[in-house]
FILUMRO-866073 format. One record per residue: residue in three letters; chain; z, y, x of N, C-alpha, C in turn. Coordinates in steps of 0.05 Angstrom, whole numbers, plus 32768, in hexadecimal, padded with zeros to 4 digits. Layout:
% residues N
<lodren code="ALA" unit="A" n_pz="Z" n_py="Y" n_px="X" ca_pz="Z" ca_py="Y" ca_px="X" c_pz="Z" c_py="Y" c_px="X"/>
...
//
This chain:
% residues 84
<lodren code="UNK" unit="A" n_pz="7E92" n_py="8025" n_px="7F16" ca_pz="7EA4" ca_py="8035" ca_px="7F07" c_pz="7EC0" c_py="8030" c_px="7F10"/>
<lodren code="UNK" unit="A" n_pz="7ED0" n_py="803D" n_px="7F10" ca_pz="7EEC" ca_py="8044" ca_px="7F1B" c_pz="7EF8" c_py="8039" c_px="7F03"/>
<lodren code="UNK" unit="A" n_pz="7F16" n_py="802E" n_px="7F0E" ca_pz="7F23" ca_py="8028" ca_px="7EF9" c_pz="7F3B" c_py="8040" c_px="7EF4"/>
<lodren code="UNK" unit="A" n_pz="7F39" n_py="804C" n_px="7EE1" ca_pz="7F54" ca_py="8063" ca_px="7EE2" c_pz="7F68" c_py="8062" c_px="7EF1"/>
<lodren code="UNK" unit="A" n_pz="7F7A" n_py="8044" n_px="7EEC" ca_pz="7F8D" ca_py="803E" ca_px="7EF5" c_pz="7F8C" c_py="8042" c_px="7F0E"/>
<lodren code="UNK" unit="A" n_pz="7F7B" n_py="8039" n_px="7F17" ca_pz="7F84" ca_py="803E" ca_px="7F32" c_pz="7F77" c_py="8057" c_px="7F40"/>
<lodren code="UNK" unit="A" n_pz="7F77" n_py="806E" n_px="7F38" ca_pz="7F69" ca_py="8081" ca_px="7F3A" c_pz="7F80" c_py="809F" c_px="7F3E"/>
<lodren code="UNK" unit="A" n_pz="7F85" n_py="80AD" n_px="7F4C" ca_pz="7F9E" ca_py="80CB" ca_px="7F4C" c_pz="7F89" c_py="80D5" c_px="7F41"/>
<lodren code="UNK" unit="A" n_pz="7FA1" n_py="80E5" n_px="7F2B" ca_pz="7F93" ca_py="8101" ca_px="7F20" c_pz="7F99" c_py="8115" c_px="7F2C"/>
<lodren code="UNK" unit="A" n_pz="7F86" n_py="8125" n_px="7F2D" ca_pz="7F93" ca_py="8140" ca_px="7F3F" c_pz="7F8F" c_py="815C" c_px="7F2A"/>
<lodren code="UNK" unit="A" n_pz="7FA0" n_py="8166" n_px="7F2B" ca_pz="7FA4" ca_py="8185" ca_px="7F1B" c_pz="7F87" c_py="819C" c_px="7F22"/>
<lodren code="UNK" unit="A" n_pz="7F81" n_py="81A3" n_px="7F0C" ca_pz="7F68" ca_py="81B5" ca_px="7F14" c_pz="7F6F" c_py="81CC" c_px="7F25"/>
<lodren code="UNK" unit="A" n_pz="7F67" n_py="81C9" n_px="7F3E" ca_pz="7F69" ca_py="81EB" ca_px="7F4A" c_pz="7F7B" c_py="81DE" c_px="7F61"/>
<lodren code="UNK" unit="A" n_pz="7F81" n_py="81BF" n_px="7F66" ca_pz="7F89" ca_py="81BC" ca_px="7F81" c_pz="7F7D" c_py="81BE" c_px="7F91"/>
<lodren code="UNK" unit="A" n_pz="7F90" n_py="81C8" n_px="7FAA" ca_pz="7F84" ca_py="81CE" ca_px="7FCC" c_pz="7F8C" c_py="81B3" c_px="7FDA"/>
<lodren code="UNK" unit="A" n_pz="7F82" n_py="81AA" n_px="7FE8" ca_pz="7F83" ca_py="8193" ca_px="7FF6" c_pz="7F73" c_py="819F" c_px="8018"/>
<lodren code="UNK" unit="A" n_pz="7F6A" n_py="81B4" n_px="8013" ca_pz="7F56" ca_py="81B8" ca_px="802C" c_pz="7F6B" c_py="81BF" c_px="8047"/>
<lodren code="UNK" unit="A" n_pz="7F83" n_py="81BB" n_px="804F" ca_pz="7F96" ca_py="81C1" ca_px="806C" c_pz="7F8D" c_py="819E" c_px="8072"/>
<lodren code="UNK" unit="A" n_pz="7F7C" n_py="819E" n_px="8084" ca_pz="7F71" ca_py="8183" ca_px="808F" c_pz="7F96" c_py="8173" c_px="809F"/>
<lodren code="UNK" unit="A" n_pz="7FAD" n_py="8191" n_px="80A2" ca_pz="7FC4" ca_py="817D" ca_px="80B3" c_pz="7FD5" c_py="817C" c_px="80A7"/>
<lodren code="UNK" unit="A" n_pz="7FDA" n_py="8187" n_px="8089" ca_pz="7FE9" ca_py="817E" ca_px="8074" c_pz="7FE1" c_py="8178" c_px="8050"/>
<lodren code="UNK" unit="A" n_pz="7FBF" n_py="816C" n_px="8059" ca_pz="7FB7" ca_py="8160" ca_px="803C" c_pz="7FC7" c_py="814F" c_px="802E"/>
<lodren code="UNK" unit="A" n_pz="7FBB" n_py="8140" n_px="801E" ca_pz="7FBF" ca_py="8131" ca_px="8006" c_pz="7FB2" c_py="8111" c_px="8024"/>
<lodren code="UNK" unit="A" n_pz="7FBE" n_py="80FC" n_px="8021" ca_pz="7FBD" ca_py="80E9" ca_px="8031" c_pz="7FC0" c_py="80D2" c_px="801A"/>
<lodren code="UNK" unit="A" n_pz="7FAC" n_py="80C5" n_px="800E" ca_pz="7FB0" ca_py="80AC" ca_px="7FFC" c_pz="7FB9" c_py="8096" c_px="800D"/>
<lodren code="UNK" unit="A" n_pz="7FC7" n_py="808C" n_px="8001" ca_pz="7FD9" ca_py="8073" ca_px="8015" c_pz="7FDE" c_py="8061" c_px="8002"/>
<lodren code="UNK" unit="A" n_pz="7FD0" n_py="8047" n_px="8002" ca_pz="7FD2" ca_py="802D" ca_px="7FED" c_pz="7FF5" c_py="8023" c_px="7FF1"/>
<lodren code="UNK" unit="A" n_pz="7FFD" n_py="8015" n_px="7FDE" ca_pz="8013" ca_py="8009" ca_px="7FDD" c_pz="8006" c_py="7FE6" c_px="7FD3"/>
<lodren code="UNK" unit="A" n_pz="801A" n_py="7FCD" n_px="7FDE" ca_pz="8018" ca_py="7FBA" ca_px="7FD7" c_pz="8038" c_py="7FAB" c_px="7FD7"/>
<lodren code="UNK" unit="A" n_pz="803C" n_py="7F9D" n_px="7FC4" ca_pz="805C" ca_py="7F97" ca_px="7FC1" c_pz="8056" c_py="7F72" c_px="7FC5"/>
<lodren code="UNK" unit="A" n_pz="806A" n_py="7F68" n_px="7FD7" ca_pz="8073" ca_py="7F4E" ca_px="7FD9" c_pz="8089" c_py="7F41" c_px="7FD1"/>
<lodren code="UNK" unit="A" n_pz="8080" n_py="7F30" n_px="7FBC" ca_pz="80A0" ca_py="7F28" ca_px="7FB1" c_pz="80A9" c_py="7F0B" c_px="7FB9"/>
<lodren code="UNK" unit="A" n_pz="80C6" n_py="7F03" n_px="7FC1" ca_pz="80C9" ca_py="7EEA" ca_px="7FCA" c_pz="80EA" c_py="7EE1" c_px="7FC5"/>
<lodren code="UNK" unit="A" n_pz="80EA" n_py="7ECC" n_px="7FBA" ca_pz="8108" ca_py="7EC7" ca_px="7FC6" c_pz="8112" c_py="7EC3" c_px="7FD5"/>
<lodren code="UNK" unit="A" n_pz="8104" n_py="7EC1" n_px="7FF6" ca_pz="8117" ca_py="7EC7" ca_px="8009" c_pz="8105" c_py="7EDC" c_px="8019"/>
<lodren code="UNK" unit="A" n_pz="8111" n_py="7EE2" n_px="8031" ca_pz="8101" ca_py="7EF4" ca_px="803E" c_pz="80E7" c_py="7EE9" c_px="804E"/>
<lodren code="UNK" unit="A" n_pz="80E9" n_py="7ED0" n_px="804D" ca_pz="80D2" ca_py="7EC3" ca_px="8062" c_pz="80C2" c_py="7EC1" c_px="804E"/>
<lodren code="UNK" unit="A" n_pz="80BB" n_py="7EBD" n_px="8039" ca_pz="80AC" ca_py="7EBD" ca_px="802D" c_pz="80A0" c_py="7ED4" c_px="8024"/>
<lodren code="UNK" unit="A" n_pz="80AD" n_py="7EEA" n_px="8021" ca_pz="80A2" ca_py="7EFD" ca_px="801E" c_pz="808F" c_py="7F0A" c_px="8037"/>
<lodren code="UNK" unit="A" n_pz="809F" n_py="7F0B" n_px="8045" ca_pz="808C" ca_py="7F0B" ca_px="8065" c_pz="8075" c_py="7EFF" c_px="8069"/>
<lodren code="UNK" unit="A" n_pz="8072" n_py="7EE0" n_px="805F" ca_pz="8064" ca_py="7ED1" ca_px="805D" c_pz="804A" c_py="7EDA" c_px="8052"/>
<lodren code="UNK" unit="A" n_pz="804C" n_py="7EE6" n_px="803C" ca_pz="8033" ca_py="7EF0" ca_px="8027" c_pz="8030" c_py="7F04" c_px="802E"/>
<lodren code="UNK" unit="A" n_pz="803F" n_py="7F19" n_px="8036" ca_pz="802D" ca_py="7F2E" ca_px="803F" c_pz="8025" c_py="7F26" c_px="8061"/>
<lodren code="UNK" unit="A" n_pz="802D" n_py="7F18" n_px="806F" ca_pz="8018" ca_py="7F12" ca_px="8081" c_pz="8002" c_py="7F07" c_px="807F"/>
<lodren code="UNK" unit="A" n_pz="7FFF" n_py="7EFA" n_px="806E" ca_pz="7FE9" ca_py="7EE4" ca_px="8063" c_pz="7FD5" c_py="7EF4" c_px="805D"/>
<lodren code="UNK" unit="A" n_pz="7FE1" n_py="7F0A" n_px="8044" ca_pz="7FCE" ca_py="7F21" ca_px="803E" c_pz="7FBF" c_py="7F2F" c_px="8048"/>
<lodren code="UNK" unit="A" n_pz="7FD1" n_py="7F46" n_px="8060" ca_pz="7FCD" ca_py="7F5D" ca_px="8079" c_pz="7FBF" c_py="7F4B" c_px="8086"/>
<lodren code="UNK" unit="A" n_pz="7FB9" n_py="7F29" n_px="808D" ca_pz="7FA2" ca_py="7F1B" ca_px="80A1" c_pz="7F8D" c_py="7F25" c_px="8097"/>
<lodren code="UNK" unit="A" n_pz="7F87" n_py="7F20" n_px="8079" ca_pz="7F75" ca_py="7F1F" ca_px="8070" c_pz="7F5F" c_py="7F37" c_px="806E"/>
<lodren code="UNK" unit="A" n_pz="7F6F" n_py="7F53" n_px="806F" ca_pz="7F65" ca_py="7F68" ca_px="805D" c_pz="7F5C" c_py="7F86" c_px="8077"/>
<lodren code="UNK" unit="A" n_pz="7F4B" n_py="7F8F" n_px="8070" ca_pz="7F48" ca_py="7FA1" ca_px="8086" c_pz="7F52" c_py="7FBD" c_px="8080"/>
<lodren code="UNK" unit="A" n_pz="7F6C" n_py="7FBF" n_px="8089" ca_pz="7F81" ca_py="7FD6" ca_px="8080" c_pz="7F95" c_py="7FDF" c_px="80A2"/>
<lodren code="UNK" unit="A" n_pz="7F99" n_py="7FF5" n_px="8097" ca_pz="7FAE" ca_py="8001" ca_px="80A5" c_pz="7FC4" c_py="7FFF" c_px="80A6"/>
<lodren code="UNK" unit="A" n_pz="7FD8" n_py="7FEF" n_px="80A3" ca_pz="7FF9" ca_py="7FEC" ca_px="80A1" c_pz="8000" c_py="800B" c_px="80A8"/>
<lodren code="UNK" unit="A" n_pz="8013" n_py="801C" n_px="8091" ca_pz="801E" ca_py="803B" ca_px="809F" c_pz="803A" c_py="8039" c_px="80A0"/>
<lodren code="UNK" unit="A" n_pz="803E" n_py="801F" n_px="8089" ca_pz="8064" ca_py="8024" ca_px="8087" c_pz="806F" c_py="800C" c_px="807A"/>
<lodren code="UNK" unit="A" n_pz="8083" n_py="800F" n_px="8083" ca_pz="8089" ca_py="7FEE" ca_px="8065" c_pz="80A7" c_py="7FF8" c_px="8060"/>
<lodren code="UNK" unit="A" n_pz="80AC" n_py="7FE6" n_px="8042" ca_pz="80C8" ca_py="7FEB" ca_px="8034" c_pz="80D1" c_py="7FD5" c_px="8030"/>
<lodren code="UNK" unit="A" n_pz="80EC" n_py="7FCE" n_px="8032" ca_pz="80FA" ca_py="7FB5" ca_px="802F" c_pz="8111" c_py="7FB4" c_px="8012"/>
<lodren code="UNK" unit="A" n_pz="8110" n_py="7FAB" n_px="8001" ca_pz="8125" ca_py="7FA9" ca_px="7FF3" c_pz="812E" c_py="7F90" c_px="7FE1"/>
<lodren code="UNK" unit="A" n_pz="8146" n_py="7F95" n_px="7FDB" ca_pz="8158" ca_py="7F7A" ca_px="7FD8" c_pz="8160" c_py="7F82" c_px="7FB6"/>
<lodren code="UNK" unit="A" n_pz="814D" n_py="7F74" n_px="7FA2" ca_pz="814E" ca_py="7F7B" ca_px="7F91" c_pz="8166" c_py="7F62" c_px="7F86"/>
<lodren code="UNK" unit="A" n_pz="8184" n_py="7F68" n_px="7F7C" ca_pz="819C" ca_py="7F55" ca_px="7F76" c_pz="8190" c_py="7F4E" c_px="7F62"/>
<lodren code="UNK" unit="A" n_pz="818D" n_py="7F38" n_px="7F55" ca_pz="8193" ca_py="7F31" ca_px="7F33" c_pz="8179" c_py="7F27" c_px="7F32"/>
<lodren code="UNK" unit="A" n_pz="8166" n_py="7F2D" n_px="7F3F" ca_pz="8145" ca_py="7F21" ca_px="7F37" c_pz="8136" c_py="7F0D" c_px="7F3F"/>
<lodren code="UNK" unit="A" n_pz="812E" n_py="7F00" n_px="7F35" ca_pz="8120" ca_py="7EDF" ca_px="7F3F" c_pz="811B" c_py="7EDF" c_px="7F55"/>
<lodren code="UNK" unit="A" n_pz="8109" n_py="7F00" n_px="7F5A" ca_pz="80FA" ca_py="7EFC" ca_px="7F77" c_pz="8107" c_py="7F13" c_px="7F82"/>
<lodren code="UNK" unit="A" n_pz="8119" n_py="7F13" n_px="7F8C" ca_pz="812C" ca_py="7F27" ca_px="7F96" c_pz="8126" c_py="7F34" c_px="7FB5"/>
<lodren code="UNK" unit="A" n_pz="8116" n_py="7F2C" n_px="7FC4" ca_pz="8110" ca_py="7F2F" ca_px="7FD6" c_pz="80F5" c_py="7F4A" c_px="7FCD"/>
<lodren code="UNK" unit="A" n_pz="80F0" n_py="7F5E" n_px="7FDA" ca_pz="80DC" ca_py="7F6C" ca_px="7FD2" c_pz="80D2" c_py="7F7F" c_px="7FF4"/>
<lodren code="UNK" unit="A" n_pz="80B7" n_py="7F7B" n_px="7FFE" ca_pz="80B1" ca_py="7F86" ca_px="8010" c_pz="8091" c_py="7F9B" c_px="8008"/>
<lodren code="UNK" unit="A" n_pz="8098" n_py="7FB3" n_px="800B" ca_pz="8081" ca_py="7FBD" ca_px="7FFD" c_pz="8078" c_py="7FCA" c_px="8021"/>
<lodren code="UNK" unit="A" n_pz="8058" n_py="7FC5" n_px="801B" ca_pz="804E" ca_py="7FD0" ca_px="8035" c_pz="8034" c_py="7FE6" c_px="802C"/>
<lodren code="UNK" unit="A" n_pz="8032" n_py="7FFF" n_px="8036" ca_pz="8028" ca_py="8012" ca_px="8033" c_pz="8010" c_py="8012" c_px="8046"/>
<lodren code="UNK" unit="A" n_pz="7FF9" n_py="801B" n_px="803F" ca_pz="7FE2" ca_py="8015" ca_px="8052" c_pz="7FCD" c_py="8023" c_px="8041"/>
<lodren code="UNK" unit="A" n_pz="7FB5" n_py="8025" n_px="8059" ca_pz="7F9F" ca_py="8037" ca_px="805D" c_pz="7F8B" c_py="8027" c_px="805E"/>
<lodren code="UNK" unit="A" n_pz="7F77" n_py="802D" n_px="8056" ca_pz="7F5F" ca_py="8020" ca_px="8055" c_pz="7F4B" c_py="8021" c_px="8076"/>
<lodren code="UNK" unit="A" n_pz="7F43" n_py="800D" n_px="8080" ca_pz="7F34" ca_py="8014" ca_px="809B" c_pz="7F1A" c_py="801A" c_px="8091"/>
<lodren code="UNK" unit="A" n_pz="7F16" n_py="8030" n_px="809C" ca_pz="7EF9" ca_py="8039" ca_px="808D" c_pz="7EE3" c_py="8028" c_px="809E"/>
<lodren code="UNK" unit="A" n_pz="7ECD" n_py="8022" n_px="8094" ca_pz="7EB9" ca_py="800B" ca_px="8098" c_pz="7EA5" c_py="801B" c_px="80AE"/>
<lodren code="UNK" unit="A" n_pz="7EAA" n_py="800B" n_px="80C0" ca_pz="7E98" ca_py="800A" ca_px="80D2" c_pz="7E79" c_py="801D" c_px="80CF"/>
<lodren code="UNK" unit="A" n_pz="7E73" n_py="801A" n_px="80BC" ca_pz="7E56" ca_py="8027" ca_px="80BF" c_pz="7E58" c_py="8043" c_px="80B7"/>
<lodren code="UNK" unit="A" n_pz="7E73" n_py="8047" n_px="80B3" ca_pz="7E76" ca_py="8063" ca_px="80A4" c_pz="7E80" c_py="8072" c_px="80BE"/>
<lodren code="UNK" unit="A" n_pz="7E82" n_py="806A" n_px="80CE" ca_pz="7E8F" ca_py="807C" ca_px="80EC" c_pz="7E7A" c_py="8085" c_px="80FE"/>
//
């Protein structure tokens, strides 16, 4: 069973069928650190681990917050081997 949350709703009567300008689900994961090597640190540790696509990453410098450092990396799932 699916968990909602993590689930898009889509509006009844959407088109998604232009195979070169669909709908493209693209995961997000956020790294938080107080410095930047650390943040680096965990999401490399992570991306070793996980069988994904890296598509983009975001850097930001959040002032005022414990963990002020923030690297969010955007990625795709590698579809499994037996499915190709």
């Amino acid at each position: 069973m699916l968990d909602a949350h993590f689930c898009l709703d889509v509006p009844a009567g959407f088109d998604d069928s232009d195979a070169e300008t669909g709908v493209h689900p693209i995961a997000r994961k956020l790294f938080l650190g107080t410095t930047a090597v650390e943040v680096f640190r965990k999401a490399h540790e992570w991306l070793r681990e996980q069988s994904v696509c890296l598509v983009d990453v975001s850097w930001t410098l959040l002032d005022g917050e414990g963990e002020p450092y923030t690297l969010s990396i955007y990625f795709t799932f590698e579809p499994d081997p037996e499915d190709t």
